[in-house]
Each structure stands twice: as structure tokens, then as C-alpha cells.
N, C-alpha and C positions, 0 to 999 in steps of 0.2 A: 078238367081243363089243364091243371097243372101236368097230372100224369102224362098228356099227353104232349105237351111242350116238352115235359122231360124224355120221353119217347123219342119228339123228333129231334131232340139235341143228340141222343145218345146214337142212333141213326146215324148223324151227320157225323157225329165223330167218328163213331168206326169206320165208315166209305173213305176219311177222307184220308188217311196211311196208303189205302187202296190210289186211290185217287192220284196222290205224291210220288208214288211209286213207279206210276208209270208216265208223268211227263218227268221231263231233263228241266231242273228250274233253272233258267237264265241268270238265277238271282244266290245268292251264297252268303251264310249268316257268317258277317264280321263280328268285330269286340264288341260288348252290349248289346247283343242282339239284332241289329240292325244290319237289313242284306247290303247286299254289293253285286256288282254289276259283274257276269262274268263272261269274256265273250267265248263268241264257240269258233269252231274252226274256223268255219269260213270267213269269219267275221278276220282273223288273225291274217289266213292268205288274203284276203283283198287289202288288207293294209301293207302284208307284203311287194304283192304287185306294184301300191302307188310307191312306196319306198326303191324298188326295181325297177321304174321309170323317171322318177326325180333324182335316182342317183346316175341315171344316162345321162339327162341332161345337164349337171349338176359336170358332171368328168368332161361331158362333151365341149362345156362352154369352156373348160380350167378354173370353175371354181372350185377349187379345192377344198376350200374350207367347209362349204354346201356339202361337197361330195363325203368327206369326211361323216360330217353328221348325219348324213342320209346311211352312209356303211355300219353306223353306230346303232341308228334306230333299225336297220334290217337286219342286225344280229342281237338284238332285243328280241325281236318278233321271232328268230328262229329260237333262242332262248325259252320265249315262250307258248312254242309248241312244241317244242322237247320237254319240257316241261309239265304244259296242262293236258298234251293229248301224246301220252310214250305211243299209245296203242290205238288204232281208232277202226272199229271193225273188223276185227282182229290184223292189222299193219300195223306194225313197229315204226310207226312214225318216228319216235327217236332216234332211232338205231339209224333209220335208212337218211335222216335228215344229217343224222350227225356223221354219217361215212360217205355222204355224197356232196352236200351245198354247203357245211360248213368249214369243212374244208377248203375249198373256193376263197375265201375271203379275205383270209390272211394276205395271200398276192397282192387282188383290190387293195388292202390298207399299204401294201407294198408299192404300189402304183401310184396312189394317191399322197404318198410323201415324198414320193419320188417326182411329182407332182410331171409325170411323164405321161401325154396322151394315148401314143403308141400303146404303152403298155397297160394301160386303163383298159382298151378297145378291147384288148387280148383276156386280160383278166376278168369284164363285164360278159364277152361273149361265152367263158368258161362257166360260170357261173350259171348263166342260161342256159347252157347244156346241161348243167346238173340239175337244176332246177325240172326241164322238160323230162330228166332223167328217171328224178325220185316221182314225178307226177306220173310216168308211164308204169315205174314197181308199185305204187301203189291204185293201179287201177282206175284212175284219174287222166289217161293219155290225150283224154279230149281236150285238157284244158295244156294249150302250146303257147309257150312265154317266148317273147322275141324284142330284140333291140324297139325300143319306141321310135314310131317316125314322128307323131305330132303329138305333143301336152293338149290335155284335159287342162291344164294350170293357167289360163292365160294372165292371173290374177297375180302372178310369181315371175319374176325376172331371173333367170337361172345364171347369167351372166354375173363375171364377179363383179364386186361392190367399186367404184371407181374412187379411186384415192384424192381427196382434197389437201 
């Protein structure tokens, strides 16, 4: 009985390198052994897009301040996908990320302390042309980003804060 126990452990051990090998773990061992949560791409662009919609509406109303930190957290999110994914089926995500939409942005913060509408429009719409850009070199063209007409957010007040 023992031998056989020990059979089926040793079994399970060697399958399971095999096993690891071939899924992608969600999960990534931090300090002390203990994983951590890693997200995958898509998980990165759809946090993108909400940041690309909250900073429309964010420029659109003049809050500024919103708009700001909504420009901060969408170059986080390209940070890190330059970052976790340089390469993704063999595309240069990096590369093409970092010579098309990050560039873009600088304007935007240029806009946004400038705390100028007009030039927000100009600077948001560029942006979305880069955006639909690097989606179409990297074989992704189905997925077309555009100025938002209506929030998902109705739980958010985009308008700036009214001074007491």
C-alpha cells in the first residue's frame, strides 16, 4: 500500500512541471512565497479604455483636476504594458506603444494645465487616433476607440467640485 501511494505521488509530481508549463499562471510568486495577482493584457486595455472615457469626460466638464489624474492613471496603464507585455505574439508592444500613444500625452497634460477646452478636444482626439493606430499594427483593428458619447459611470459626477 505504501509503495503504491509513493507511486502515485511520484506520478503526480512529475505530470505536474508538465502540467505548469503549459497554462500561463495568473498568479506570480512574491517575497515569502506567497503569489500575487498578475493581470493579463486585456485585463490592462479595458482598464485603459475606462481611463479613456473618464478622462473625456473629466476635460469635457473642466475638471481639471479629475482630468489630470485620470492622464496619470492612463499612463500608469501604458507604463504597464510597456512593461509586462514588450512582446505579445511576437508584436513589439512596446516599441509600437511607445512611438505612437505615448507620445500623445504629453499635449494632453499640456491642455489640461492649460486648463483649455479647445485644446483638450484636439489633444484627446489625437490620442484616439494613436490608440486606433497601434490597435490596427498590431492586428487588433476590430477593436475602434472613439470619443465617448454616454458614461457607464452614472455613480460619478464628472463635473468639477463646487466651491463652498
Amino acid at each position: 500500500m505504501k509503495s503504491l501511494l509513493t507511486a502515485a505521488v511520484l506520478a503526480i509530481a512529475a505530470l505536474a512541471p508538465v502540467n505548469a508549463a503549459e497554462q500561463k499562471p495568473a498568479a506570480q510568486p512574491a517575497e515569502g512565497g506567497k503569489e500575487t495577482y498578475a493581470s493579463g493584457l486585456g485585463e490592462i486595455m479595458s482598464l485603459q479604455q475606462m481611463r479613456h472615457l473618464k478622462l473625456w469626460f473629466a476635460g469635457a466638464a473642466k475638471n481639471w483636476a479629475l482630468a489630470d489624474y485620470e492622464l496619470d492613471e492612463l499612463t500608469e496603464g501604458f507604463d504597464d504594458l510597456i512593461k509586462f507585455f514588450p512582446v505579445k505574439d511576437e508584436i513589439p508592444l512596446s516599441q509600437m506603444a511607445g512611438s505612437t500613444v505615448v507620445p500623445m500625452l504629453p499635449e494632453l497634460k499640456s491642455a489640461i494645465e492649460a486648463r483649455d477646452g479647445g485644446k483638450f478636444a484636439a489633444a484627446f482626439d489625437k490620442l484616439t487616433a494613436a490608440c486606433n493606430s497601434c490597435h490596427q499594427a498590431s492586428n487588433h483593428g476590430f477593436i475602434v476607440i472613439q470619443r465617448p458619447t454616454t458614461s457607464p459611470y452614472s455613480n460619478q459626477s464628472f463635473a468639477p467640485p463646487r466651491k463652498q
